[in-house]
N, C-alpha and C positions, 0 to 999 in steps of 0.2 A: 976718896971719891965716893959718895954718896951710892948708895944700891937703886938699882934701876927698877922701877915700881912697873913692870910689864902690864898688868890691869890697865893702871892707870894709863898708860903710852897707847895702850889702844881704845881706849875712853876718850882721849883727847882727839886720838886721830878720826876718830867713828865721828863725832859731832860734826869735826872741822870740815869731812867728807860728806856729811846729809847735808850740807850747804852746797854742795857744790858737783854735784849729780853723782857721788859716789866714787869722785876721784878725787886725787891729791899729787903734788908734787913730791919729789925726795928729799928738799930740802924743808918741806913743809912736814912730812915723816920724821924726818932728823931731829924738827925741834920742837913736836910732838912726843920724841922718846926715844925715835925708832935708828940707826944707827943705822948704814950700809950691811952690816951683816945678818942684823935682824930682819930687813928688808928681804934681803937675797931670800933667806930664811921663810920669810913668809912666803914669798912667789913660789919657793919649789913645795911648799906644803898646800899653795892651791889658795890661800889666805887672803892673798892680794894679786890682781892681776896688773902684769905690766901692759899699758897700753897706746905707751910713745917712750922715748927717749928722754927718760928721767919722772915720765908721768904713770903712776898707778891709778889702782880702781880696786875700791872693795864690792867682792860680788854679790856679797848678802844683802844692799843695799840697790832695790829694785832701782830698773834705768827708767827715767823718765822722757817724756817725749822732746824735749829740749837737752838731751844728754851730751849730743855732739858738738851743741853751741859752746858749753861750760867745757868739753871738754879742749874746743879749738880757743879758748879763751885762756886756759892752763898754758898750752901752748906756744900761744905768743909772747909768752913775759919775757921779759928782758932778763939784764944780766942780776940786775938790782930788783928780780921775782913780781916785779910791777907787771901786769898783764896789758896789753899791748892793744890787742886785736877788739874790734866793737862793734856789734851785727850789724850790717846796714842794707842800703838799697832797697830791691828787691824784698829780701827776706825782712827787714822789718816794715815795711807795711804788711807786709800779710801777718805779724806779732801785733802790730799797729790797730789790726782786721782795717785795715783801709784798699778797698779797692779788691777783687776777685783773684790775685796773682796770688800762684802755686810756682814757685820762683824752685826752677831745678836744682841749683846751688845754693849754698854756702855762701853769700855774701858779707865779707868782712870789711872794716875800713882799717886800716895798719897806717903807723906813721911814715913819711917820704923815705927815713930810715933805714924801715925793715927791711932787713935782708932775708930772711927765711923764705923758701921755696913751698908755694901754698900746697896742701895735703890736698886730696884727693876729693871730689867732689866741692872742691871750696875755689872760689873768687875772690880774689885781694883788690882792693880799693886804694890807692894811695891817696893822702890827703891829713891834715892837721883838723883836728876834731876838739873845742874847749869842751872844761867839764857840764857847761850849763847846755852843751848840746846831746849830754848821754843820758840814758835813765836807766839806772839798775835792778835786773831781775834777779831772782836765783841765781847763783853761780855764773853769770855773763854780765856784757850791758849790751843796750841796744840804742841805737840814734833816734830821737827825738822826733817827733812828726816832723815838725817844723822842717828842721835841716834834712830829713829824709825826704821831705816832697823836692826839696830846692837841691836836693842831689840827682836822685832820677833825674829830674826835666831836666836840667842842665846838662848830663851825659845823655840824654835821648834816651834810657835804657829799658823803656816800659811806651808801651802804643798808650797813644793820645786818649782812645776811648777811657783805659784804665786809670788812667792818670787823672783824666775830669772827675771820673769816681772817687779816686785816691781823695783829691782836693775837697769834693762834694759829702765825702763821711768825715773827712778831719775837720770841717768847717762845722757842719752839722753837728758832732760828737764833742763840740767844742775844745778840740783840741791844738785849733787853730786859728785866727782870726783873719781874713779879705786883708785887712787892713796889714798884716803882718807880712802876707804874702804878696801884696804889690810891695810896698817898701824891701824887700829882696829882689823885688825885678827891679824896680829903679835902681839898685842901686851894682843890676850885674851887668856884662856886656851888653850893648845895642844888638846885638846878633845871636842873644843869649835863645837858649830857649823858654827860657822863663818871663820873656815878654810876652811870647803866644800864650802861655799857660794861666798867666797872671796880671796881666795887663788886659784885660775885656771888662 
């Protein structure tokens, strides 16, 4: 067996971690270098901090203001380490800056699937999200203008007033085209609310 280059395993792990607001998985430690026992190891020396079930954090690595999203985005992966969970609602338009909403929670969208009971301050969205509707930040992703206007209005989740905004900066900021947004009303329920929003 090859000798374990301790430098290096935490060279790997430190990079892998500045992507990703300072945390890491344990199996993303593992194949970094780091081994359950060198892990245990680090935590009781203060080195890494444990801060979910199965998710570390290196402390020396300042948190940034988006730390909780990378971190609920760790979180969600599946069995097969694939991350699951993808900002939405709510909280991405205000990532979006579309519209004045300071959105209390956490809003995630998770597939029909997920079984995980949401953490604390956080809101789960069930629903099927393709890849051409996410955009990726730093260590998370977040929903696409587009399918993020067409989610509020459709669940009601945001007053009319912010909503016209929401639409009014994403059309303006060209992030979004009229043309884009009536063709998702036409083509959602009669009773949607996306015909009020989109249909004038």
């Amino acid at each position: 067996m090859a000798q374990r280059d301790a430098k290096q395993a935490l060279l790997n792990l430190t990079e892998l971690a500045m992507d990703q607001g300072g945390c890491f998985t344990a199996k993303q430690a593992e194949k970094a270098g780091f081994e359950y026992p060198h892990l245990t190891y680090h935590v009781h020396r203060g080195n890494f901090e444990r801060v979910d079930h199965g998710l570390y954090r290196i402390p020396m690595i300042p948190l940034d203001e988006y730390n909780e999203y990378t971190r609920l985005s760790l979180w969600s992966r599946g069995r097969d380490a694939v991350r699951l969970a993808v900002v939405s609602h709510e909280l991405a338009l205000a990532l979006h800056e579309l519209s004045d909403m300071l959105p209390g929670k956490v809003h995630l969208t998770v597939p029909r699937t997920f079984r995980e009971q949401p953490r604390r301050n956080c809101l789960l969205h069930k629903g099927d999200i393709g890849p051409k509707n996410v955009a990726a930040r730093n260590g998370f992703r977040v929903i696409a203008p587009l399918r993020t206007l067409i989610d509020v209005a459709a669940e009601n989740t945001v007053p009319g007033k912010q909503l016209d905004l929401a639409v009014s900066d994403a059309v303006d900021k060209g992030m979004v085209t009229l043309r884009k947004l009536k063709d998702a009303a036409a083509q959602a329920d009669p009773d949607s609310r996306l015909h009020a929003c989109f249909l004038r």
